[in-house]
C-alpha positions as CSV (number, residue, x, y, z in Angstrom):
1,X,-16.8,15.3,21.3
2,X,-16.3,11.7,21.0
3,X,-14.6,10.0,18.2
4,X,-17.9,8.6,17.2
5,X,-19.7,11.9,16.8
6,X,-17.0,13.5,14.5
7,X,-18.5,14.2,11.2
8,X,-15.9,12.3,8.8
9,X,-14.7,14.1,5.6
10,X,-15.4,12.5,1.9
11,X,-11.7,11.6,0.9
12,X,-10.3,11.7,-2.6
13,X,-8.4,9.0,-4.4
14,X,-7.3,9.4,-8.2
15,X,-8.9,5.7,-8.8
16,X,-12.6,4.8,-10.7
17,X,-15.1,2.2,-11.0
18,X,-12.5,-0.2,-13.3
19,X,-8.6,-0.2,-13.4
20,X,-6.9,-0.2,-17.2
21,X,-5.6,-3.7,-17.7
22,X,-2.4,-2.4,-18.2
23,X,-2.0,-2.1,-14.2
24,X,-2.9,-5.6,-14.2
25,X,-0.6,-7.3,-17.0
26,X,2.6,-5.2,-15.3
27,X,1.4,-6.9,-12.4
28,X,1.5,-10.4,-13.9
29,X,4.3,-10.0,-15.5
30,X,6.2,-10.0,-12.1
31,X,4.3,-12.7,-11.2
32,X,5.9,-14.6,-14.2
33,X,9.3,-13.0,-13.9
34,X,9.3,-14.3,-10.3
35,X,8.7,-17.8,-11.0
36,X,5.0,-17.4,-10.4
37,X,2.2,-18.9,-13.3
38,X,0.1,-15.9,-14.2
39,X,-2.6,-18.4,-15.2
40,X,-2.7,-20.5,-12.3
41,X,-3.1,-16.9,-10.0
42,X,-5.7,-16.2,-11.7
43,X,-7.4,-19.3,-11.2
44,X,-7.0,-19.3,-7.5
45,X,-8.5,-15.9,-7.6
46,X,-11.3,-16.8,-9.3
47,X,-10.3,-14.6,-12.1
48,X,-10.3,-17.3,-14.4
49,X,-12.5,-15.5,-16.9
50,X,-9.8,-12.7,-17.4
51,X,-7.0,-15.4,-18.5
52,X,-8.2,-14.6,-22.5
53,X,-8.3,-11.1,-22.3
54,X,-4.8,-10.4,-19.7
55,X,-2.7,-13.1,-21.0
56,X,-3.5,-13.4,-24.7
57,X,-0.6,-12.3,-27.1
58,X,-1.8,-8.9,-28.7
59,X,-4.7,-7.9,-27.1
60,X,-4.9,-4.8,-25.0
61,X,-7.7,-5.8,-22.8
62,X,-10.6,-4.5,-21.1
63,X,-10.6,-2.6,-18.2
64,X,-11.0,-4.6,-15.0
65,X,-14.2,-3.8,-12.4
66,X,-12.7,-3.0,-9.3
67,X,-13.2,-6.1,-7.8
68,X,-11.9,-8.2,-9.9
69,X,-8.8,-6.0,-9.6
70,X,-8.4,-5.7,-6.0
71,X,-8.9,-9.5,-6.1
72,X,-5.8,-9.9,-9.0
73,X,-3.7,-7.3,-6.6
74,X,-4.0,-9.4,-3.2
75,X,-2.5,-12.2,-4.8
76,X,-0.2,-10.7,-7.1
77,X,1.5,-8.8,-3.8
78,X,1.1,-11.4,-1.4
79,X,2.9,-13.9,-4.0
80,X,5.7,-11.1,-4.8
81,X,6.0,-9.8,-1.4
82,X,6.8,-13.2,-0.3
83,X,9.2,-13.6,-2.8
84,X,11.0,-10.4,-1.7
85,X,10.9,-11.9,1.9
86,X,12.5,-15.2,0.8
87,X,15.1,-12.9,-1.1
88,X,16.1,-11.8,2.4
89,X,15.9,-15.0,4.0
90,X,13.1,-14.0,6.3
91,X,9.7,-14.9,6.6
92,X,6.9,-12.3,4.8
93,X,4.6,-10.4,6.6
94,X,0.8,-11.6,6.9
95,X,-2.1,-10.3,6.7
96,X,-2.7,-11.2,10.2
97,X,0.3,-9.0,11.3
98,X,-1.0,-5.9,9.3
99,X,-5.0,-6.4,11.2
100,X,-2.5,-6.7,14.5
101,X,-0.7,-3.0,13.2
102,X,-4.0,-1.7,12.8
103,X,-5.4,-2.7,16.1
104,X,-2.7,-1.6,18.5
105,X,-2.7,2.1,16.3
106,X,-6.3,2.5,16.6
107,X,-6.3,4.0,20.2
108,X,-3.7,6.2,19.4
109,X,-4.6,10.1,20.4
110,X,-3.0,11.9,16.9
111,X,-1.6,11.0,13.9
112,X,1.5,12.1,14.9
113,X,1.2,9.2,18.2
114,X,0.3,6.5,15.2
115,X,2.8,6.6,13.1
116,X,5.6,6.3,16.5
117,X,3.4,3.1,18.0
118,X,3.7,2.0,14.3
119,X,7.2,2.2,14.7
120,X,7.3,0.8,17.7
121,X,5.0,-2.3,16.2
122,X,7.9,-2.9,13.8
123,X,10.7,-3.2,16.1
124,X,8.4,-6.6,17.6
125,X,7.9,-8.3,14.1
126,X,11.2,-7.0,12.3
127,X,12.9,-7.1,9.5
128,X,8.8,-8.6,8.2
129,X,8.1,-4.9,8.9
130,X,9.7,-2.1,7.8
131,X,10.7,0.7,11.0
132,X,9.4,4.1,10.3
133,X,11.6,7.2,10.6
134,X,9.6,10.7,11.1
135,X,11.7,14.2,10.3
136,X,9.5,17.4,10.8
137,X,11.5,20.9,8.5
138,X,10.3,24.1,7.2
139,X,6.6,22.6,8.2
140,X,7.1,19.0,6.0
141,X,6.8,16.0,7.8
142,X,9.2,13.1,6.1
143,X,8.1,9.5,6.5
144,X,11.1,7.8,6.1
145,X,10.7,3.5,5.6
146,X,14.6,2.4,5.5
147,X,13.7,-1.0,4.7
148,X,17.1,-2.9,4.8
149,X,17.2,-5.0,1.2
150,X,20.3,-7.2,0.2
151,X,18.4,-7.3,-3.1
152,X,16.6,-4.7,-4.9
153,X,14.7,-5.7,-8.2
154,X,11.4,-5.5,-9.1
155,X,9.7,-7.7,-6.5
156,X,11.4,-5.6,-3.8
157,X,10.6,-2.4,-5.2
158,X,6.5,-3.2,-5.7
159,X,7.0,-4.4,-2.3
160,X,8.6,-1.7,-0.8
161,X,5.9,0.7,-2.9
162,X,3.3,-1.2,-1.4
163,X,4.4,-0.7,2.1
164,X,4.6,3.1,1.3
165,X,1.1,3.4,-0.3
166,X,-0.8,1.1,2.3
167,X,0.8,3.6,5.4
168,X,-0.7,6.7,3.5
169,X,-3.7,5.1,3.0
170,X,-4.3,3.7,6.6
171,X,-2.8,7.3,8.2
172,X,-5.1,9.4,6.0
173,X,-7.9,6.4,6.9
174,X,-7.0,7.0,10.8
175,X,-7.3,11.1,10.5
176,X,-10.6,10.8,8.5
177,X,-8.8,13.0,5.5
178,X,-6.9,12.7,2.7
179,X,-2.9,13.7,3.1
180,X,-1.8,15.3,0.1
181,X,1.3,14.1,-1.0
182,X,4.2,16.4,-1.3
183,X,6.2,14.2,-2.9
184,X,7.7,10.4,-2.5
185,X,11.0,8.8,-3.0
186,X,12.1,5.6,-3.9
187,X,15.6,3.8,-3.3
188,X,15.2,1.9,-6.5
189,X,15.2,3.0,-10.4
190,X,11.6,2.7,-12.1
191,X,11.3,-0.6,-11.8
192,X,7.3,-0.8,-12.6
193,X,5.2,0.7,-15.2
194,X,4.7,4.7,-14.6
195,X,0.7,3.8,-14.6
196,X,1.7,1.1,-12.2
197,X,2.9,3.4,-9.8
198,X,0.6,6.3,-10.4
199,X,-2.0,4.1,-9.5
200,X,-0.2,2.9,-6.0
201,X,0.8,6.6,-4.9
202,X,-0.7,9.9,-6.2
203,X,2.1,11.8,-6.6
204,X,5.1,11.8,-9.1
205,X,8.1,9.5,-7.4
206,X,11.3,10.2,-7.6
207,X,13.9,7.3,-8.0
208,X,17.3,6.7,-6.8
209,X,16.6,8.4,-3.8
210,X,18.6,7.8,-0.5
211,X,15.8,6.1,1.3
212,X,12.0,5.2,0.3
213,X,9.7,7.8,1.9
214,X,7.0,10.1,1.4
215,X,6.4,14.2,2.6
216,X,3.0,15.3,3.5
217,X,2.7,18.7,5.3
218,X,3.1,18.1,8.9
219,X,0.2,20.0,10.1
220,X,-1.2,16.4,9.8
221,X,0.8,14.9,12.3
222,X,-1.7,16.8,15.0
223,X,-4.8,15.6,13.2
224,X,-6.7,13.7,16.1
225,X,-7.7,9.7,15.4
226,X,-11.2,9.8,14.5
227,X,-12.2,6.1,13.8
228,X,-13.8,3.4,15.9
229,X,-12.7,0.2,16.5
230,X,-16.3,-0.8,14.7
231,X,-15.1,1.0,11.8
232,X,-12.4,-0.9,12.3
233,X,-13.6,-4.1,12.0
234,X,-15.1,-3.3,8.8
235,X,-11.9,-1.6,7.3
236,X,-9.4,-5.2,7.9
237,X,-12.5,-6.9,5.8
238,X,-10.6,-5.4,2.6
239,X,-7.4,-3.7,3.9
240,X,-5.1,-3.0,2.5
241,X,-5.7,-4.0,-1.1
242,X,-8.9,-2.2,-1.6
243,X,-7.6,1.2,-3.3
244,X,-10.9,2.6,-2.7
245,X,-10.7,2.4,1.2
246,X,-9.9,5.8,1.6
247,X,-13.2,7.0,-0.1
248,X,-15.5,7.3,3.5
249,X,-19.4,6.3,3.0
């Protein structure tokens, strides 16, 4: 049977039509303490019609179509992530070096084969991306990301978070199911709002941890690569900041 013939699976994801505005003010509120203007992002997002509603004093605020959210989030990262990078002294990653990932994993046999040509991916474009570390015991599979930080505030730890979430996402993409989390770890103290981070990964983190990683069970690693390089094509149109990418049509 060829990958194109495999019946895919509906996949789950704990997200829904809008986003609480909550998500979205933490979110801005980085921007801010980073040196960003919260206004002037939402302008170049063409958000400008939220700017009463997000940055009024007072007002709780409407929850945001999904959208307009995944809009607010691409810039909010890419701004932040880019000030963790400059933190480090190192250029960021682009989103032309995440479509490259994607591309040179798509071939890959298992999910198991992905995840070590990711790693290998990493060691070309490091420190921009993180390496991967894989440990398989009692039938958990550890996903280790031992991103090497000088500095670790709140713009490396959404950052870091981000890297975490967008590899479950993309592996569970690849295997045409979700991967139920068995737990994740985080180098970092809670740095974000707890809705912040629910939202990013679906499963309770644990902070202070010796290294940021997640644990799926490893009977995934097997899981043969289902998608196309079509499907592909139409994935990198919104990867990674379209939380709802998981959910297969």
């Amino acid at each position: 049977m060829t990958k194109g013939l495999i019946v895919r699976k509906q996949l789950s994801r704990p997200v829904s039509g809008a986003v609480s505005a909550v998500i979205a003010r933490d979110l801005l509120r980085l921007v801010a303490a980073f040196d960003g203007d919260p206004p002037t992002l939402l302008r170049q997002a063409g958000l400008t019609h939220l700017i009463p509603s997000l940055l009024a004093a007072g007002k709780t605020g409407q929850p945001l179509l999904h959208d307009d959210f995944t809009r607010l989030y691409a810039h909010c990262t890419w701004l932040l992530d880019a000030h963790a990078a400059r933190q480090e002294g190192r250029e960021p990653l682009t989103k032309a070096g995440i479509d490259m990932l994607c591309h040179c994993i798509i071939t890959c046999r298992t999910l198991r084969d992905a995840i070590d040509r990711t790693d290998q991916f990493s060691t070309l474009i490091g420190p921009r991306l993180a390496r991967l570390v894989l440990k398989v015991e009692d039938g958990a599979a550890t996903l280790a990301m031992p991103t090497v930080r000088r500095v670790r505030n709140a713009c490396a730890y959404l950052s870091d978070l981000t890297g975490l979430s967008t590899y479950h996402r993309l592996f569970g993409w690849l295997i045409g199911e979700d991967i139920p989390l068995l737990g994740v770890a985080m180098r970092y103290p809670p740095l974000l709002d707890e809705r912040t981070v629910s939202y990013l990964v679906p499963c309770p983190v644990r902070h202070g941890a010796p290294e940021n990683s997640v644990r799926f069970a490893a009977i995934y690693l097997d899981r043969p690569v289902i998608r196309t390089t079509f499907e592909l094509d139409h994935l990198l149109g919104y990867f990674p900041f379209d939380m709802e990418l998981v959910q297969s049509k």
